[in-house]
HTML snippet that shows the backbone in 3Dmol.js (N, CA, C, O; Angstrom):
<script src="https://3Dmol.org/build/3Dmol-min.js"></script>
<div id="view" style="width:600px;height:400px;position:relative"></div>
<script>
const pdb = `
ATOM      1  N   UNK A   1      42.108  15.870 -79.622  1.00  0.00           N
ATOM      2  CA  UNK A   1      41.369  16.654 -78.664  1.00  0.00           C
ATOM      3  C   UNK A   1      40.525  15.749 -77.774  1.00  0.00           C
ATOM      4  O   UNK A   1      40.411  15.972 -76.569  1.00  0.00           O
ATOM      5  N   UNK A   2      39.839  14.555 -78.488  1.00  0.00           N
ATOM      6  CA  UNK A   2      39.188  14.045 -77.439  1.00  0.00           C
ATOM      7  C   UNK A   2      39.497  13.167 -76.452  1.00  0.00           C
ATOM      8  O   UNK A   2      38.761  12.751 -75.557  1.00  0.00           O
ATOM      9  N   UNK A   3      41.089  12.810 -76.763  1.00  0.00           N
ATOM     10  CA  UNK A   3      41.911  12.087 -75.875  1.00  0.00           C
ATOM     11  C   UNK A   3      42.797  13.110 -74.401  1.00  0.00           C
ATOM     12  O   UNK A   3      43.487  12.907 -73.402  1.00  0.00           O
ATOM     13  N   UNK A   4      42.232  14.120 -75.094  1.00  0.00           N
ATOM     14  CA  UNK A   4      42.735  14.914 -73.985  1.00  0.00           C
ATOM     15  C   UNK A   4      41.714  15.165 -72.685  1.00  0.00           C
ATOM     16  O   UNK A   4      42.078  15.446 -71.543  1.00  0.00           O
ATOM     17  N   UNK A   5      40.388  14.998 -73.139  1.00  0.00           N
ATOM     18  CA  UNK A   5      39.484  15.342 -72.635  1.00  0.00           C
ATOM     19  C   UNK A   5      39.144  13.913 -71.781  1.00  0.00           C
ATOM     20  O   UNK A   5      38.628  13.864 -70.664  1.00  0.00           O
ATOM     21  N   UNK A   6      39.567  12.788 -72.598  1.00  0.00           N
ATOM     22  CA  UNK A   6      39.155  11.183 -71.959  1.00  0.00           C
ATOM     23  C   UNK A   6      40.670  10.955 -70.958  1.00  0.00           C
ATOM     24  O   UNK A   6      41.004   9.784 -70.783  1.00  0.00           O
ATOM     25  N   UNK A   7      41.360  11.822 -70.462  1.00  0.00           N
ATOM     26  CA  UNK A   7      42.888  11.223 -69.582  1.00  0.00           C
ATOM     27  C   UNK A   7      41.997  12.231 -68.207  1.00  0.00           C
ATOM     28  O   UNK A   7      41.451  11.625 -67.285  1.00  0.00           O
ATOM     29  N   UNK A   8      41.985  13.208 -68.252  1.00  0.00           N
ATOM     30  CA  UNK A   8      41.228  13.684 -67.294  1.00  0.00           C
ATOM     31  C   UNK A   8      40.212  12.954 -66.545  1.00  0.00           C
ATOM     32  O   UNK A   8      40.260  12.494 -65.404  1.00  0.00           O
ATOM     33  N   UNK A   9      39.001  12.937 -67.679  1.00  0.00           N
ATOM     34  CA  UNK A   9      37.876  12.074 -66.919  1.00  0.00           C
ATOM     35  C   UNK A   9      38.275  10.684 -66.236  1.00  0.00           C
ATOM     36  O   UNK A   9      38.089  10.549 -65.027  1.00  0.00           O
ATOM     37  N   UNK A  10      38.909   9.486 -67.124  1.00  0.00           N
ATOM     38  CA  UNK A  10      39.636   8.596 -66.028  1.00  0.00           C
ATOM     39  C   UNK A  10      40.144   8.786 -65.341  1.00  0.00           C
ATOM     40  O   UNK A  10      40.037   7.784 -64.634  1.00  0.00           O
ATOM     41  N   UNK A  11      41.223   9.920 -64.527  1.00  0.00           N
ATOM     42  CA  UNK A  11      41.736  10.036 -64.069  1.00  0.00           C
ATOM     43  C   UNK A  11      41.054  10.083 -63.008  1.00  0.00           C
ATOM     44  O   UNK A  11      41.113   9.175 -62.178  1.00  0.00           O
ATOM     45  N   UNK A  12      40.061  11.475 -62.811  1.00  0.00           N
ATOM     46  CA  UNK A  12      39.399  11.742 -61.476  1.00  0.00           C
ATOM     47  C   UNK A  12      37.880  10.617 -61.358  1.00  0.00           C
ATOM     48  O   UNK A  12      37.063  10.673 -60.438  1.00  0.00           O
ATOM     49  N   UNK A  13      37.820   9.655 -62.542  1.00  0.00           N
ATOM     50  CA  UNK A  13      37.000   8.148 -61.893  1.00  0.00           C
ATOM     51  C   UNK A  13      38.039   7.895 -60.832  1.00  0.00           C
ATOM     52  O   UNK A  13      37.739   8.162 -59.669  1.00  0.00           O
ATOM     53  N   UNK A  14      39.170   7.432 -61.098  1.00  0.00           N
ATOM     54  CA  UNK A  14      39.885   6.344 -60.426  1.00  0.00           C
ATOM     55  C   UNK A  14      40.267   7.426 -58.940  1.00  0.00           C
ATOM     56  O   UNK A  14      40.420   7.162 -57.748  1.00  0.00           O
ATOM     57  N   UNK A  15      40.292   8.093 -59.354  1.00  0.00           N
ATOM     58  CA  UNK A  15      40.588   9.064 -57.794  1.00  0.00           C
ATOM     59  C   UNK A  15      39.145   9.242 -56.760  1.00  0.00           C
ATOM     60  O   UNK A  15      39.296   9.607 -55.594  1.00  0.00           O
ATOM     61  N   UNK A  16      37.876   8.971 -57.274  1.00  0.00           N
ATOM     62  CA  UNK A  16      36.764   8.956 -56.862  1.00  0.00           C
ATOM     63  C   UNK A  16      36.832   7.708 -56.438  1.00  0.00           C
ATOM     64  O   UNK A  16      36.533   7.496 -55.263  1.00  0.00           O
ATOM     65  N   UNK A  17      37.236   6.615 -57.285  1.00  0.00           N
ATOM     66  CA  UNK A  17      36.851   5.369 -56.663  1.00  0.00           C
ATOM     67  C   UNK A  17      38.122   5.054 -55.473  1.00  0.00           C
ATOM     68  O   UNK A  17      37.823   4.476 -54.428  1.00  0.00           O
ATOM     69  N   UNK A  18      39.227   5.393 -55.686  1.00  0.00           N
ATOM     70  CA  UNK A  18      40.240   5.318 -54.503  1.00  0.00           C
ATOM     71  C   UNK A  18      39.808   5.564 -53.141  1.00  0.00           C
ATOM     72  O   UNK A  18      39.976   4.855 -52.149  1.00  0.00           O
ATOM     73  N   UNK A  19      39.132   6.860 -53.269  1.00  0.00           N
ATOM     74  CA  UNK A  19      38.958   7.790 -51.976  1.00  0.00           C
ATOM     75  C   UNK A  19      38.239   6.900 -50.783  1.00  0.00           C
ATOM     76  O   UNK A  19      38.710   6.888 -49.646  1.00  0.00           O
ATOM     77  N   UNK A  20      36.975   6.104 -51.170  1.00  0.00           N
ATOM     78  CA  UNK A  20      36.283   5.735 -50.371  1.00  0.00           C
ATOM     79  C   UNK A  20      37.124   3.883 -49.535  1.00  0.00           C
ATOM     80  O   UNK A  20      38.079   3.174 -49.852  1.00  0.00           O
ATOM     81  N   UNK A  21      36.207   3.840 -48.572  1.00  0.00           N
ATOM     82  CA  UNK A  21      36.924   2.452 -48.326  1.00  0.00           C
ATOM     83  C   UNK A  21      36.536   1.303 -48.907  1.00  0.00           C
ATOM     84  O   UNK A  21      35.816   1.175 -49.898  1.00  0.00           O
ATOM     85  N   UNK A  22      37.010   0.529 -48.293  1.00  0.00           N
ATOM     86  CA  UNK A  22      37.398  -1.091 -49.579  1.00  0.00           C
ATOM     87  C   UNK A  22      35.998  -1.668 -48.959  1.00  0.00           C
ATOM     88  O   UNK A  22      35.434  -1.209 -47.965  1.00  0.00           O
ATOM     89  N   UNK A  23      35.570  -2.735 -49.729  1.00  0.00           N
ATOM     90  CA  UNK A  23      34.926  -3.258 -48.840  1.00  0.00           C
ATOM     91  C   UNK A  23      35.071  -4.614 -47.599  1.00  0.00           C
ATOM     92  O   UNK A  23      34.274  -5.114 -46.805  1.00  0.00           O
ATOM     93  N   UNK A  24      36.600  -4.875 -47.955  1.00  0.00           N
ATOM     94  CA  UNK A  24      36.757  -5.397 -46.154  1.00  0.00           C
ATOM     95  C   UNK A  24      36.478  -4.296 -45.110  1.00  0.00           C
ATOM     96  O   UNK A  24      35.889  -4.548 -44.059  1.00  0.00           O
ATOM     97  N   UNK A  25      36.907  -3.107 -45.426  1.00  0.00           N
ATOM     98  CA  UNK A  25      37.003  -2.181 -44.375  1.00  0.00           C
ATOM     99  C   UNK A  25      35.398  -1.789 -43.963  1.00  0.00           C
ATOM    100  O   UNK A  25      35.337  -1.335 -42.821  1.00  0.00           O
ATOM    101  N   UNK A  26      34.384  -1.854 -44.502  1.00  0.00           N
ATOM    102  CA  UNK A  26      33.104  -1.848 -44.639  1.00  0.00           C
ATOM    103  C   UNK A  26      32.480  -2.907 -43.726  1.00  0.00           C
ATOM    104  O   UNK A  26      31.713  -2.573 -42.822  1.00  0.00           O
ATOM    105  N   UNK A  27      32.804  -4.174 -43.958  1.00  0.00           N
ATOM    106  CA  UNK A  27      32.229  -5.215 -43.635  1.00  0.00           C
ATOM    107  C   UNK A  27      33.393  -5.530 -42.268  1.00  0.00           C
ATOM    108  O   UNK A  27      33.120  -6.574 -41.676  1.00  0.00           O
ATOM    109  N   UNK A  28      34.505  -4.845 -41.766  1.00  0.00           N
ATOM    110  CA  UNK A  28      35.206  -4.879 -40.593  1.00  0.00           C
ATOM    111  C   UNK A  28      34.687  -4.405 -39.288  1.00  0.00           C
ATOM    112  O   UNK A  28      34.751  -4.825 -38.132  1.00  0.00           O
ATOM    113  N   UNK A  29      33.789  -2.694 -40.270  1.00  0.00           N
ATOM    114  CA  UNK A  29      33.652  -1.872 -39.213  1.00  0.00           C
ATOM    115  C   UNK A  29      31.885  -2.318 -39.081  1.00  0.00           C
ATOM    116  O   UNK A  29      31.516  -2.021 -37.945  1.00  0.00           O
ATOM    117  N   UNK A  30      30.738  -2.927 -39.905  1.00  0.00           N
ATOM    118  CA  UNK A  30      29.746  -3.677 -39.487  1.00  0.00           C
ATOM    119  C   UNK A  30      29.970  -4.922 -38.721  1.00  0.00           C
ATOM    120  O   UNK A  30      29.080  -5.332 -37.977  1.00  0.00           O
ATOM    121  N   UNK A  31      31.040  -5.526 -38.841  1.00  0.00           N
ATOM    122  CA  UNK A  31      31.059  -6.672 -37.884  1.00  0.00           C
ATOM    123  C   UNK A  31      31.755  -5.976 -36.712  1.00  0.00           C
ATOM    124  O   UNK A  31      31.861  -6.726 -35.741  1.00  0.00           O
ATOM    125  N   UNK A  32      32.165  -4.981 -36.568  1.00  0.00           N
ATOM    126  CA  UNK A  32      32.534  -4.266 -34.976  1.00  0.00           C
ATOM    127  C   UNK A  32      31.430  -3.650 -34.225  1.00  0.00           C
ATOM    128  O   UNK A  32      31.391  -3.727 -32.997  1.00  0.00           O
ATOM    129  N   UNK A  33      30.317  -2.896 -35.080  1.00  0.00           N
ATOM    130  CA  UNK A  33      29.370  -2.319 -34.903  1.00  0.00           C
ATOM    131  C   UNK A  33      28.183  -3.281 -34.214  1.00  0.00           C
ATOM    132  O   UNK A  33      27.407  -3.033 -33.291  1.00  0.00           O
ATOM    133  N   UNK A  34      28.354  -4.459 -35.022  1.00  0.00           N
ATOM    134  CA  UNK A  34      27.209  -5.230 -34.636  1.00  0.00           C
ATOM    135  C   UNK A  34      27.377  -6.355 -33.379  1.00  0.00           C
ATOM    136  O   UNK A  34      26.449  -6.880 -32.763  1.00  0.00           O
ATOM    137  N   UNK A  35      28.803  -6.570 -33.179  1.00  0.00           N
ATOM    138  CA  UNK A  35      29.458  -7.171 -31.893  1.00  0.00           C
ATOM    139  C   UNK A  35      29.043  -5.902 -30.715  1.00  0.00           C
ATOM    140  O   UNK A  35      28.594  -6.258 -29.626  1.00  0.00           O
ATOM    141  N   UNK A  36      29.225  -4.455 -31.018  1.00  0.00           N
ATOM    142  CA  UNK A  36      29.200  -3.647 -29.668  1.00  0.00           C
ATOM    143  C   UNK A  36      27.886  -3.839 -29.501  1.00  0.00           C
ATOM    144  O   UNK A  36      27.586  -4.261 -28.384  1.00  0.00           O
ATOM    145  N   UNK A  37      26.561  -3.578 -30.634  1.00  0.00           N
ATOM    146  CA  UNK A  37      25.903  -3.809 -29.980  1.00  0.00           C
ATOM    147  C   UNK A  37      25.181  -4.786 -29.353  1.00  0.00           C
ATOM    148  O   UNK A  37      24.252  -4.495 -28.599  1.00  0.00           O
ATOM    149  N   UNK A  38      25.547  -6.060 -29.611  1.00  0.00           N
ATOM    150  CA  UNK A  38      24.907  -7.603 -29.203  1.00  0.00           C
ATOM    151  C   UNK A  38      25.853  -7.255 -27.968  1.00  0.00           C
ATOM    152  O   UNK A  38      25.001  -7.222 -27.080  1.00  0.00           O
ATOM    153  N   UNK A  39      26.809  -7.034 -27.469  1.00  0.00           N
ATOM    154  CA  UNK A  39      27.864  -6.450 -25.985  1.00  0.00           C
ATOM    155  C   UNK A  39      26.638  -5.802 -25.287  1.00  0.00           C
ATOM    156  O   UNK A  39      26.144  -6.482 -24.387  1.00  0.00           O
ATOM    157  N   UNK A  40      26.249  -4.986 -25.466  1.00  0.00           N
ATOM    158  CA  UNK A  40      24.995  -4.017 -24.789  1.00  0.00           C
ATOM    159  C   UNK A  40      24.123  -4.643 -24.567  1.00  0.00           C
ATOM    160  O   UNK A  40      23.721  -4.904 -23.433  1.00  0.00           O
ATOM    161  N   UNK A  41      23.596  -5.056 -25.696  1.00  0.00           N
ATOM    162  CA  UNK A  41      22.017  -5.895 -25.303  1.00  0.00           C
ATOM    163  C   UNK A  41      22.235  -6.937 -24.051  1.00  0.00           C
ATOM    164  O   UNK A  41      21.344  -7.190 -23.239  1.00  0.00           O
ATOM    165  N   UNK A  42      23.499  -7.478 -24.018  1.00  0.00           N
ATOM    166  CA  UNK A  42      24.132  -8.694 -23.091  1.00  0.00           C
ATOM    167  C   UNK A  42      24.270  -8.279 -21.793  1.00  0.00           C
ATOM    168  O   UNK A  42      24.175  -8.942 -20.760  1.00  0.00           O
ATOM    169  N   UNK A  43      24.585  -6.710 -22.002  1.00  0.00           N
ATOM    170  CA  UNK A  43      24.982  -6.281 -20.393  1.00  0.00           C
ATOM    171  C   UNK A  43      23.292  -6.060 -19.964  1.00  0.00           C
ATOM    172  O   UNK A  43      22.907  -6.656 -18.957  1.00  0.00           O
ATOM    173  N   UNK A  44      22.455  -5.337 -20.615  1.00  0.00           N
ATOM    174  CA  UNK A  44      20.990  -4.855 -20.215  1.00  0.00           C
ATOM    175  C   UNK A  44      20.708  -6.074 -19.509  1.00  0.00           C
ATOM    176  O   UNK A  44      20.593  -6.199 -18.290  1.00  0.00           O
ATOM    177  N   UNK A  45      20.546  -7.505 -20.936  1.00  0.00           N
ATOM    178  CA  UNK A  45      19.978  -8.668 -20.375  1.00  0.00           C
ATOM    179  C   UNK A  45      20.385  -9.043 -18.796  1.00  0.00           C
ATOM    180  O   UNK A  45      19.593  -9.503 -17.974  1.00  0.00           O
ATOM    181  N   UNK A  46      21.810  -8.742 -18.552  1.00  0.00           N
ATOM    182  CA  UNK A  46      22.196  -9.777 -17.295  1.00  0.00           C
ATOM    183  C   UNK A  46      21.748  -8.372 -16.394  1.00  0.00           C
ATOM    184  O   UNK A  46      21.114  -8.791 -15.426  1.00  0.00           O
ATOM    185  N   UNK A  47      21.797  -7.522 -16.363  1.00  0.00           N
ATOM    186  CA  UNK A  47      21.167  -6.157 -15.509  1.00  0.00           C
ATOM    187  C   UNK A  47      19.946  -6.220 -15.177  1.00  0.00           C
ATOM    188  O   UNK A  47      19.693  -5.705 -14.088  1.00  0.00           O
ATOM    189  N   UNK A  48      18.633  -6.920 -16.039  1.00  0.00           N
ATOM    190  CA  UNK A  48      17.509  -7.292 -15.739  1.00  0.00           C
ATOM    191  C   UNK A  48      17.545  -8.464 -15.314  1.00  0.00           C
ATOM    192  O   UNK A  48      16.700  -8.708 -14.453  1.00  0.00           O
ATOM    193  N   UNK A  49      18.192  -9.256 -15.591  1.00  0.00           N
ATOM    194  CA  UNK A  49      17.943 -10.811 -15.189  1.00  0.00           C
ATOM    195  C   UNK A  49      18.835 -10.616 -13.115  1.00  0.00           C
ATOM    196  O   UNK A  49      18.604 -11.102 -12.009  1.00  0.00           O
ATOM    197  N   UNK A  50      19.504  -9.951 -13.517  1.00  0.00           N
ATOM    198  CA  UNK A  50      20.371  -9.652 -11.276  1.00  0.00           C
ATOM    199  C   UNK A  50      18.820  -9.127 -10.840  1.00  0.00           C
ATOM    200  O   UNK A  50      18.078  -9.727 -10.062  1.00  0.00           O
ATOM    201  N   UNK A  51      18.555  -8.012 -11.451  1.00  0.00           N
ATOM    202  CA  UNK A  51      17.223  -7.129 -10.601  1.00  0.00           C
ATOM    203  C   UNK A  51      16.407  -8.071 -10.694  1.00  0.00           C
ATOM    204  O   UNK A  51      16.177  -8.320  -9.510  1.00  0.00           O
ATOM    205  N   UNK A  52      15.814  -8.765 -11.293  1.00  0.00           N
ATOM    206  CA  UNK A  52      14.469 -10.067 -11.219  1.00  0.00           C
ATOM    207  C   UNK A  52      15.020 -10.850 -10.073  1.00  0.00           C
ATOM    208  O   UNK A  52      14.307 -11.088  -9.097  1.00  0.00           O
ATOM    209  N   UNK A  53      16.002 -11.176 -10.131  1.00  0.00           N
ATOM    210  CA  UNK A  53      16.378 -12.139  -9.189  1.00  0.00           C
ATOM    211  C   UNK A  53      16.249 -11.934  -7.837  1.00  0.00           C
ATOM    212  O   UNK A  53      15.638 -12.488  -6.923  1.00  0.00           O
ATOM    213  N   UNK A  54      17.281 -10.610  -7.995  1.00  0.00           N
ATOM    214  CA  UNK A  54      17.186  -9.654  -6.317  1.00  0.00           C
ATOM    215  C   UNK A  54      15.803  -9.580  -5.670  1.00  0.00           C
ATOM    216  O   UNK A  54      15.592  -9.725  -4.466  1.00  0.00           O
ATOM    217  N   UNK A  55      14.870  -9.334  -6.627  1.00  0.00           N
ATOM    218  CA  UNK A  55      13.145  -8.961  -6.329  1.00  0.00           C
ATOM    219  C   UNK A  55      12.850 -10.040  -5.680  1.00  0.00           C
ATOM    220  O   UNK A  55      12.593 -10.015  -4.476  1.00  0.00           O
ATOM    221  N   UNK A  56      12.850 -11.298  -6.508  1.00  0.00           N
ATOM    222  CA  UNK A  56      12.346 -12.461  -6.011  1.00  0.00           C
ATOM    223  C   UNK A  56      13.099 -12.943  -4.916  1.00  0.00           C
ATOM    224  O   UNK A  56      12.277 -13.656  -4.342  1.00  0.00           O
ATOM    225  N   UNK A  57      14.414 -13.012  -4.107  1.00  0.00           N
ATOM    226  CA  UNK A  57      15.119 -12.700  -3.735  1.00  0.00           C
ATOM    227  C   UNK A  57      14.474 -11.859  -2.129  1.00  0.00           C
ATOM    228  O   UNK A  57      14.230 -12.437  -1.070  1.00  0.00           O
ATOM    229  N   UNK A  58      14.355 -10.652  -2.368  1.00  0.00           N
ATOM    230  CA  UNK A  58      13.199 -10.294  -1.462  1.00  0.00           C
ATOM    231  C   UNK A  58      11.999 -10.399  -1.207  1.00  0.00           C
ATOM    232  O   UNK A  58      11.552  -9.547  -0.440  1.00  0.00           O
ATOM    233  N   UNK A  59      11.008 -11.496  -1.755  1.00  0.00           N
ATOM    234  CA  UNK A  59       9.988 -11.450  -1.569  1.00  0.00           C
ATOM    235  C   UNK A  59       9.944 -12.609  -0.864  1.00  0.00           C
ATOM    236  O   UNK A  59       9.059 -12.830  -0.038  1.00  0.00           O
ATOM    237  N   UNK A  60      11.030 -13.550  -1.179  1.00  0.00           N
ATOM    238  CA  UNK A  60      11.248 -15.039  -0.578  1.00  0.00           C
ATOM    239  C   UNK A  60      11.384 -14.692   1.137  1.00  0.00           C
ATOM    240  O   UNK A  60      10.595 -15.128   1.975  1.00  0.00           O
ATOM    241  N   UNK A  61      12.617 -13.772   1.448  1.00  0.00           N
ATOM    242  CA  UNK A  61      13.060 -13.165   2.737  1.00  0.00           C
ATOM    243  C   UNK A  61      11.563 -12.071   3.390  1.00  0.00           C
ATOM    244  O   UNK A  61      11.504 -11.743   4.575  1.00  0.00           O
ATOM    245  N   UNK A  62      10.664 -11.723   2.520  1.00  0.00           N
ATOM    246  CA  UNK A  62       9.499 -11.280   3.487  1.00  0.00           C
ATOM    247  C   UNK A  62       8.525 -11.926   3.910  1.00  0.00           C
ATOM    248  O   UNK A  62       7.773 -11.743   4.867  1.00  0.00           O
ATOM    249  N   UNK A  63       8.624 -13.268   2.565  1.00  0.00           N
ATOM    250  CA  UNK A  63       7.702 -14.284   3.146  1.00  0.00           C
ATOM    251  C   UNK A  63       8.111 -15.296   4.402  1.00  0.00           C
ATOM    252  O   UNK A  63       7.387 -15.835   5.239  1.00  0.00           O
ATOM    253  N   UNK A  64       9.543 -15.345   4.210  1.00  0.00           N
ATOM    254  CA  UNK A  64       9.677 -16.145   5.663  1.00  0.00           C
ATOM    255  C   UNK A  64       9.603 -15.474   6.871  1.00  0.00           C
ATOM    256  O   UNK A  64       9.297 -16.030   7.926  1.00  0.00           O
ATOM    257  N   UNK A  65       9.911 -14.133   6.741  1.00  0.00           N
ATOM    258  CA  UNK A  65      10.181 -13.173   7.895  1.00  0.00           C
ATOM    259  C   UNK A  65       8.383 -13.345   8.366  1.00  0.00           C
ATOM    260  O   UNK A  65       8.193 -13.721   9.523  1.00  0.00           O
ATOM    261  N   UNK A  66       7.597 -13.175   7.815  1.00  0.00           N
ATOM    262  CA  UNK A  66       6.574 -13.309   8.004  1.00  0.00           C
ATOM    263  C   UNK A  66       5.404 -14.540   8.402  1.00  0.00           C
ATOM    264  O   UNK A  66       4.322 -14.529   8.988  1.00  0.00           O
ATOM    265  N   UNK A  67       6.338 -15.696   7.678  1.00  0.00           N
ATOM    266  CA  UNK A  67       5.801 -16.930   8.563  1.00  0.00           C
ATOM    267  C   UNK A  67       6.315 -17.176   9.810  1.00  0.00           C
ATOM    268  O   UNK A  67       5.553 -17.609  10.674  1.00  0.00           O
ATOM    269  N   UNK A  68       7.999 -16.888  10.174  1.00  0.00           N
ATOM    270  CA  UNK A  68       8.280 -16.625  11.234  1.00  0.00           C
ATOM    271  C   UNK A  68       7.258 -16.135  12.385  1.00  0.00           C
ATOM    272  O   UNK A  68       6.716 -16.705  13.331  1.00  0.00           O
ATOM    273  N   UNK A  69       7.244 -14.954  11.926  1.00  0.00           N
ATOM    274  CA  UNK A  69       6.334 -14.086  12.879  1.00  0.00           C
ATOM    275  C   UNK A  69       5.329 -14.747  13.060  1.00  0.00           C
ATOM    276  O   UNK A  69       4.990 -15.078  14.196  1.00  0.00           O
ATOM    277  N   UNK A  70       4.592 -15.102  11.897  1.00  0.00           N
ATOM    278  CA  UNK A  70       3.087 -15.620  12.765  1.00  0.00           C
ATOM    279  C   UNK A  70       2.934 -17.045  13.357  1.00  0.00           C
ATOM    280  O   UNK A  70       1.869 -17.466  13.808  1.00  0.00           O
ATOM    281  N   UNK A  71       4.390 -17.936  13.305  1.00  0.00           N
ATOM    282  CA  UNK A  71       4.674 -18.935  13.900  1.00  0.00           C
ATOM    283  C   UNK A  71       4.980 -18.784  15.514  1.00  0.00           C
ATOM    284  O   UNK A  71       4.810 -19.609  16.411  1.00  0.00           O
ATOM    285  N   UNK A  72       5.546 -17.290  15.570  1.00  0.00           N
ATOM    286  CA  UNK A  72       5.775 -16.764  16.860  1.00  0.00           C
ATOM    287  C   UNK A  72       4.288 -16.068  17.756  1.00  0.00           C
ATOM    288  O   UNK A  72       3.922 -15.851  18.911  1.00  0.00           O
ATOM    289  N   UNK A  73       3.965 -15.973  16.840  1.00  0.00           N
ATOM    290  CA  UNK A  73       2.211 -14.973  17.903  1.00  0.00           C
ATOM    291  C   UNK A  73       1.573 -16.601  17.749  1.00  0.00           C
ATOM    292  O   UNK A  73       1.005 -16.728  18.833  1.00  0.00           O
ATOM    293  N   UNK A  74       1.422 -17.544  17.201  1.00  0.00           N
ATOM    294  CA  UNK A  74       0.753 -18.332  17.475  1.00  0.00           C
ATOM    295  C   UNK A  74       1.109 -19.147  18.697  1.00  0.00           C
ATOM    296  O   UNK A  74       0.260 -19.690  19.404  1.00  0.00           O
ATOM    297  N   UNK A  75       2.294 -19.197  18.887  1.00  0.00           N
ATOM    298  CA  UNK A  75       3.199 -20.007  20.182  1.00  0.00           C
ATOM    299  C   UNK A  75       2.487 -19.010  21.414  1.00  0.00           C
ATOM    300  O   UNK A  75       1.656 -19.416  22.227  1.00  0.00           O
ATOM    301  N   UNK A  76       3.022 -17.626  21.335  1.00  0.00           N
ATOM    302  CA  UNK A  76       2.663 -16.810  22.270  1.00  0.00           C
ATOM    303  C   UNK A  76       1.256 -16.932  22.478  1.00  0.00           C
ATOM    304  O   UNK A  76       0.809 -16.815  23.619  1.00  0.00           O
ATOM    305  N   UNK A  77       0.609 -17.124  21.634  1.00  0.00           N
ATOM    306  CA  UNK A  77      -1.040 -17.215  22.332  1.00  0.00           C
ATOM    307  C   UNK A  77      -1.550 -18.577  22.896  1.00  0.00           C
ATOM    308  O   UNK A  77      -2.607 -18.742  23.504  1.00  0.00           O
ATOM    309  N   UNK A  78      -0.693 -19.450  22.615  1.00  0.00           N
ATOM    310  CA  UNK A  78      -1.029 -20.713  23.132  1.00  0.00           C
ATOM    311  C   UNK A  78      -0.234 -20.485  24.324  1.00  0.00           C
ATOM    312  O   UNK A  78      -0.867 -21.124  25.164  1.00  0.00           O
ATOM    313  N   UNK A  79       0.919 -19.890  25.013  1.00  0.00           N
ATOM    314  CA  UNK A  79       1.301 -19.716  26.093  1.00  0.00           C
ATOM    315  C   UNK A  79       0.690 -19.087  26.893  1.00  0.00           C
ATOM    316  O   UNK A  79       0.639 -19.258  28.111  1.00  0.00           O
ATOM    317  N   UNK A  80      -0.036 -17.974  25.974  1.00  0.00           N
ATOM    318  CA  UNK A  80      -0.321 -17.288  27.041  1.00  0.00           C
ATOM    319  C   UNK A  80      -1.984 -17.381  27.270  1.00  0.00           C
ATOM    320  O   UNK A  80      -2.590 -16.589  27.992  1.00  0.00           O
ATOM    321  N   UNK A  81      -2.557 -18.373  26.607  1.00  0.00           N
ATOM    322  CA  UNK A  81      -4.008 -19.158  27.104  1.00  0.00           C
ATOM    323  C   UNK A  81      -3.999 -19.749  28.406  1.00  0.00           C
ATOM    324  O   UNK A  81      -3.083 -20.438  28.854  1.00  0.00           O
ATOM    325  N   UNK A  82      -5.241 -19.399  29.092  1.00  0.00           N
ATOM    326  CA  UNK A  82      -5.584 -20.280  30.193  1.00  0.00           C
ATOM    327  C   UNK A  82      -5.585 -21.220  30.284  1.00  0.00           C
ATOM    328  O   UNK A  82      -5.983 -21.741  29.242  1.00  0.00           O
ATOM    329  N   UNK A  83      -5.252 -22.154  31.293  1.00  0.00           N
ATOM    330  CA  UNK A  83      -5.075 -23.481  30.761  1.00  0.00           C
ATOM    331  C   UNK A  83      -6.344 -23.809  31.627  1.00  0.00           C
ATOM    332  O   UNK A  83      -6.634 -23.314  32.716  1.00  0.00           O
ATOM    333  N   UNK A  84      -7.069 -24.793  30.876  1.00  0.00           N
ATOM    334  CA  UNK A  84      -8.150 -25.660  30.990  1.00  0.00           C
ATOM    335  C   UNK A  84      -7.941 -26.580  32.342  1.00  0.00           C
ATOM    336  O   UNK A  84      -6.932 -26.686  33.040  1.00  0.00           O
ATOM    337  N   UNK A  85      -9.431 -27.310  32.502  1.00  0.00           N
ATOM    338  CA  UNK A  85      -8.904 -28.124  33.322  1.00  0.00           C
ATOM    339  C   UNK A  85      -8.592 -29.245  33.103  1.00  0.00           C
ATOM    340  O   UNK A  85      -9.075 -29.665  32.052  1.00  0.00           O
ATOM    341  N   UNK A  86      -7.470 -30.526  34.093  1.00  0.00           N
ATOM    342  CA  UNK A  86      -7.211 -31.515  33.725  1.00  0.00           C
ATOM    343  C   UNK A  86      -8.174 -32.179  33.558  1.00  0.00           C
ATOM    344  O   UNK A  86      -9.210 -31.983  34.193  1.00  0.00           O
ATOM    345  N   UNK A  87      -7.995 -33.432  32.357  1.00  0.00           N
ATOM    346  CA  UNK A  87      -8.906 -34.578  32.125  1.00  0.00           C
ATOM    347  C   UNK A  87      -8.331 -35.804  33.513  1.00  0.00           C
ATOM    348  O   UNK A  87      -7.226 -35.882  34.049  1.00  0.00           O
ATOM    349  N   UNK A  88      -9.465 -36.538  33.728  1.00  0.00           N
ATOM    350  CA  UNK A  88      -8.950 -37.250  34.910  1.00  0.00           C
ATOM    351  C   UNK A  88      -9.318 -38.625  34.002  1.00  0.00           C
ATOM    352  O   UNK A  88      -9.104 -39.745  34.465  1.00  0.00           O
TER     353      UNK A  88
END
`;
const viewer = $3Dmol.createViewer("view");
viewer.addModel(pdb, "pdb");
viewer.setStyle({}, {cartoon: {color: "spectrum"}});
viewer.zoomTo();
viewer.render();
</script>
């Protein structure tokens, strides 16, 4: 009787332990998991690092636009000053 009772219980161990996955398959799908997300973090990084750039990028192009300009009103006001009289 109690061998009847011990073919069962091994039986549905080994069918419990079958069911689940191995552990390559474990440690396949964490090393896929953990590649997508170091992939992401990589795309964010270079997504912030273009926009920093672009910024600085424009601030370079307002600062010249702007020395320009006041390189230009300074010309214009020296043109358009009275002119003094000659030294003899």
């Amino acid at each position: 009787m109690k061998k009847l009772f011990y073919v069962p219980a091994v039986l549905a161990f080994a069918v419990f332990a079958a069911c689940g996955p191995s552990a390559a398959e474990k440690r396949a799908k964490e090393v896929a998991d953990s590649t997508r997300v170091a992939d992401s973090l990589a795309t964010i990084q270079a997504a912030e690092a273009a926009k920093a750039q672009a910024t600085a990028d424009s601030l370079a192009a307002v600062e010249a636009a702007a020395k320009a300009q006041a390189t230009a009103d300074s010309l214009a006001a020296v043109a358009a000053a009275p002119k003094g009289k000659a030294k003899k």
